[in-house]
N, C-alpha and C positions, 0 to 999 in steps of 0.2 A: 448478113442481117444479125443484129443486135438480140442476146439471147434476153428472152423477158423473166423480171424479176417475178417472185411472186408474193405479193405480200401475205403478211400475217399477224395475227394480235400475239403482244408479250406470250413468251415461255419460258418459266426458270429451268435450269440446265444446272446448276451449282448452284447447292446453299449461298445465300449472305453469310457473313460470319462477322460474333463480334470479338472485339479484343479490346483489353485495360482490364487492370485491376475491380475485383468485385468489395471495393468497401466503399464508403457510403462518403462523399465528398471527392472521390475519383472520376476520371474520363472515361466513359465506354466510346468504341468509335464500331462504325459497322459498313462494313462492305456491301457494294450492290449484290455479288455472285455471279454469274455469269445466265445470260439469255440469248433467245432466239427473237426473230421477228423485226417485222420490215414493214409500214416507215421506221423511224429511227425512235427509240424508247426515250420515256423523259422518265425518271424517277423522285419516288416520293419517301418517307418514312415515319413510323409509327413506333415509340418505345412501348414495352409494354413489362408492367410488371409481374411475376406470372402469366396469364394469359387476357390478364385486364391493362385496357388503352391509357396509360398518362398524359395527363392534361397537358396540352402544349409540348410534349415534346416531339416534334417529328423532323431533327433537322437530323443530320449525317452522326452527330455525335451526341451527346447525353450526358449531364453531370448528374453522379446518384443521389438522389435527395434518403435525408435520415427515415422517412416517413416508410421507406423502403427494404431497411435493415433486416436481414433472416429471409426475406423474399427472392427468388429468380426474376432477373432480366433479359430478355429477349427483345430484338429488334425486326418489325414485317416490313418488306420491303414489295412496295407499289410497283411496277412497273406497267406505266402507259402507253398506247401510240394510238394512231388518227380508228384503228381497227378493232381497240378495247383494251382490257387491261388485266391484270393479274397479279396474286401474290405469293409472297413465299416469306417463311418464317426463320427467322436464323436461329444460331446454337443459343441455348439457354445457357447463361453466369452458372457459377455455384453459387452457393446463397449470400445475401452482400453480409458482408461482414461490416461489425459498428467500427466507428475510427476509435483510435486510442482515446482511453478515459480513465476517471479514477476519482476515488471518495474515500475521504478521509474525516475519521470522528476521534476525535480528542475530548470532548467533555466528560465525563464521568457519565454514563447511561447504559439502558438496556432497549434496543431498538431493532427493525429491521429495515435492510435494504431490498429494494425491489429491482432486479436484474435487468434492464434496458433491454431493447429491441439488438438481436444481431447479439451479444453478447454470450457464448458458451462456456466460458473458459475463465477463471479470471485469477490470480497470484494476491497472495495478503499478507501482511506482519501485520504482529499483534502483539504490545508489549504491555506488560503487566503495572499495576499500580505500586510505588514506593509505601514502604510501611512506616509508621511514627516512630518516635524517639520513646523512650519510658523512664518515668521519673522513682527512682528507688529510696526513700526516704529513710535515715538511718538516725532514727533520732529527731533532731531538729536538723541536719545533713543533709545531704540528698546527693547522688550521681546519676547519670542519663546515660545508658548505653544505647545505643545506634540501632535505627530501622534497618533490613535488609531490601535491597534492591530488589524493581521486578525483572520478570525474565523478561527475553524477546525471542519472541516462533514467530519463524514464515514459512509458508506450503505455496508450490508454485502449479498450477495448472489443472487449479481445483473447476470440477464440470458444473455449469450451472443451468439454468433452464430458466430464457427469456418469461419476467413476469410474472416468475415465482419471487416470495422475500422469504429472507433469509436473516437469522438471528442477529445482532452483531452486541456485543456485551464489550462496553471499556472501563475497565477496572481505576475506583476510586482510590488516587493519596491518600494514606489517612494522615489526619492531622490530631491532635491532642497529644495529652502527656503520659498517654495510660499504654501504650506499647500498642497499639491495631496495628492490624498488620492490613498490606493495599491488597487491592480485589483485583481476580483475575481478568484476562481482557479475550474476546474467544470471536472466530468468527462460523457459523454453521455447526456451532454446540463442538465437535469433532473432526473441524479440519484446518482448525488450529485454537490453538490454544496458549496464551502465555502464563504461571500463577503471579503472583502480586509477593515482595517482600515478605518475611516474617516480620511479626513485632519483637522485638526484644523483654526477658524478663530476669527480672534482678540485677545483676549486674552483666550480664551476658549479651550481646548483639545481637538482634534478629538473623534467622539465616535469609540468603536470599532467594527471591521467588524461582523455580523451575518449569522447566520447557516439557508441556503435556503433550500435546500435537504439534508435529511441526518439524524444524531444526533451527538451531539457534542458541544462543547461551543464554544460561544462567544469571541471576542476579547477584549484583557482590553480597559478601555477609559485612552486617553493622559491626563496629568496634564494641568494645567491651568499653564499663568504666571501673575502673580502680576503685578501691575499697574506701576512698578518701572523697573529703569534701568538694563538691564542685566540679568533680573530674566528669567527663564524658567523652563516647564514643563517637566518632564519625560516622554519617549514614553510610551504606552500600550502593555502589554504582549499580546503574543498569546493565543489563546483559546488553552484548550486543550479536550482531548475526554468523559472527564468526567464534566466538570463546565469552568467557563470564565478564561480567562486572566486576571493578577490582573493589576489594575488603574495604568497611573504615581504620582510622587508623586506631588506636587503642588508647584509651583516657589514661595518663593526663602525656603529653606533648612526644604524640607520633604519624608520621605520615601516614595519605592512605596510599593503599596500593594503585597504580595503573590499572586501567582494562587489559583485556588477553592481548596478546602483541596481536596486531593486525587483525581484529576484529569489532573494530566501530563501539568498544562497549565503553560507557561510562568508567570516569574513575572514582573512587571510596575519597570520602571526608576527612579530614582531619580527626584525630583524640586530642582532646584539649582541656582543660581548665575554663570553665565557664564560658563566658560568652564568645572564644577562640575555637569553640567545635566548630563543624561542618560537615554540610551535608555531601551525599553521594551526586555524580554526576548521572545526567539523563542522559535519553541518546535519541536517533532521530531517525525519522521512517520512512527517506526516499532511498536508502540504501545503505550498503556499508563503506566508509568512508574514514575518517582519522580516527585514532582511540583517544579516549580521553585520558588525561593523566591525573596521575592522584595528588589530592591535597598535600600541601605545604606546610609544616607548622612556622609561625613568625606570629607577628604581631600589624595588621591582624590574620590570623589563616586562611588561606583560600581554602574553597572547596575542591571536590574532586568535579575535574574537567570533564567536561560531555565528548561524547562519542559522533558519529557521523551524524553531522544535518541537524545536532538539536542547539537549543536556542541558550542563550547564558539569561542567569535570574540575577539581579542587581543585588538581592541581598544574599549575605555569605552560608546561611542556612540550608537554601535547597541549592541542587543542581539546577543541569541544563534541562529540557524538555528530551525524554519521557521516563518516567519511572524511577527516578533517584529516590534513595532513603532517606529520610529524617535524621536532623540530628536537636541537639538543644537548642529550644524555642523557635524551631521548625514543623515542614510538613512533608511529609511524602509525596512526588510530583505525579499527577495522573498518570495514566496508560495513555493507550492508544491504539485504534486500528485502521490501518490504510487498506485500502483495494484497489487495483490496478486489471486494466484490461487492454486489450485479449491476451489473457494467461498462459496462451503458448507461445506470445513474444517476448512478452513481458515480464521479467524474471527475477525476484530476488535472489541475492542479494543485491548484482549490480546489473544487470541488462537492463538498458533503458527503462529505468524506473522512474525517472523525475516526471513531472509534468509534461504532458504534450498540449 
């Protein structure tokens, strides 16, 4: 004789469990776990975020929505048959983490950022503002020595706190003829900081902007102008994230210097004779990448070449995009500051920094 079965309502015996990545546009997938009970179980599922139900989602797997970021996911898992039914909760995520992101301010201002959902951690450069050219008048004469370049600082893996805002200051090119020197560019007042070129006065180059918080180099120093009519200095390169900005070159007809070898920095302007100056190269803030090379003297003089990722200016006065020096009848190139996240992937000067 046939030994008889006995039935019974669901019983979990082993957790569910889930598995996938915890950030936020990822798959979670989630196991039944293991049960008892006879007739045969049909199963259900429910996501929950913390320990509150999300709408619609109850199938076997889960894509995280943003809305979710910094919160635990857990999956309850139903288990039915003809005799009732039962639940059990699976292993809770670690908290989701936000997808990669990132903000970048280049105008000249003083603002803050509000840190996103999921976000702890985040990596920045921040490079300083180029300083003006200065007109020294000797008589009815006049010579222009050279802005100095600003610097460039990045800190990686600065801690932040979902929803708090935080400073972000981009330092002003200055422009006129009177030697201003560019403004600093800073992000959380003290966890980084780049300064802004000097101006230059009398005949003497601005020195260039240095690195307050951070790592990163220096900004080139402006050229000098000769004692003679019409002569001028070339701006100073930007720093870049590995060594300084290169020098200008020195009024009347000398090159500027390159940036540091292998360090993404702008290169220095030309010294020239009137309208043959030229400004410093900028440099550019998804990483560190080519250095720029320094000004040429010829007819007519290029500037000094930008550094990683910055942009060329059509007229031969400024550099590339960010922070080159001034030279005659130019302007200093603004700062700038990028933010990148999550800060403990995301690294300057080169780990996956560009856009995602």
């Amino acid at each position: 004789m046939a030994a008889t079965v006995k039935s019974s309502a669901p019983v979990n015996t082993v957790a569910p469990a889930v598995t996938g990545t915890a950030t936020v546009g990822q798959t979670l997938s989630c196991s039944t776990g293991t049960w008892t009970g006879t007739p045969t179980i049909t199963y259900t599922y429910q996501w929950q975020h913390t320990t509150t139900n999300i709408a619609a989602a109850t199938s076997s797997t889960y894509v995280i929505e943003a809305a979710y970021a910094g919160e635990t996911i857990r999956c309850v898992v139903i288990g039915t048959n003809s005799l009732g039914n039962s639940s059990a909760n699976s292993n809770s995520t670690s908290a989701v983490a936000a997808p990669p992101g990132q903000q970048a301010y280049t105008t000249a201002q003083s603002t803050t950022w509000v840190c996103p959902s999921g976000v702890t951690s985040v990596s920045v450069v921040c490079v300083g503002g180029g300083a003006a050219y200065y007109v020294n008048w000797q008589g009815e004469t006049s010579t222009t020595p050279g802005g100095g370049g600003g610097a460039l600082a990045y800190a990686n893996g600065i801690s932040v706190t979902p929803g708090n805002s935080y400073e972000v200051i981009v330092g002003a090119g200055a422009a006129g003829s009177g030697g201003a020197s560019g403004g600093y560019s800073a992000f959380n007042v003290t966890s980084c900081r780049a300064n802004g070129g000097s101006g230059p006065v009398s005949t003497v180059g601005g020195s260039g902007g240095t690195v307050v918080y951070g790592t990163g180099g220096s900004g080139g120093k402006g050229g000098n102008a000769a004692n003679t009519d019409g002569t001028g200095g070339g701006g100073g390169g930007a720093g870049g994230y590995a060594g300084d900005g290169g020098a200008g070159g020195n009024g009347p007809s000398n090159n500027g210097s390159a940036g540091a070898t292998n360090s993404g920095a702008g290169g220095g302007g030309v010294g020239e004779v009137a309208s043959n100056v030229t400004g410093g190269g900028g440099v550019g803030i998804l990483g560190i990448g080519s250095t720029g090379a320094g000004g040429v003297v010829g007819s007519p003089s290029t500037r000094g070449g930008h550094g990683s990722g910055g942009t060329d200016r059509s007229t031969k006065e400024y550099g590339g995009y960010y922070g080159g020096g001034a030279s005659q009848n130019g302007a200093g190139t603004n700062g700038a500051v990028r933010i990148i996240w999550p800060g403990d992937v995301r690294q300057f000067p080169s780990t996956r920094t560009a856009d995602e």
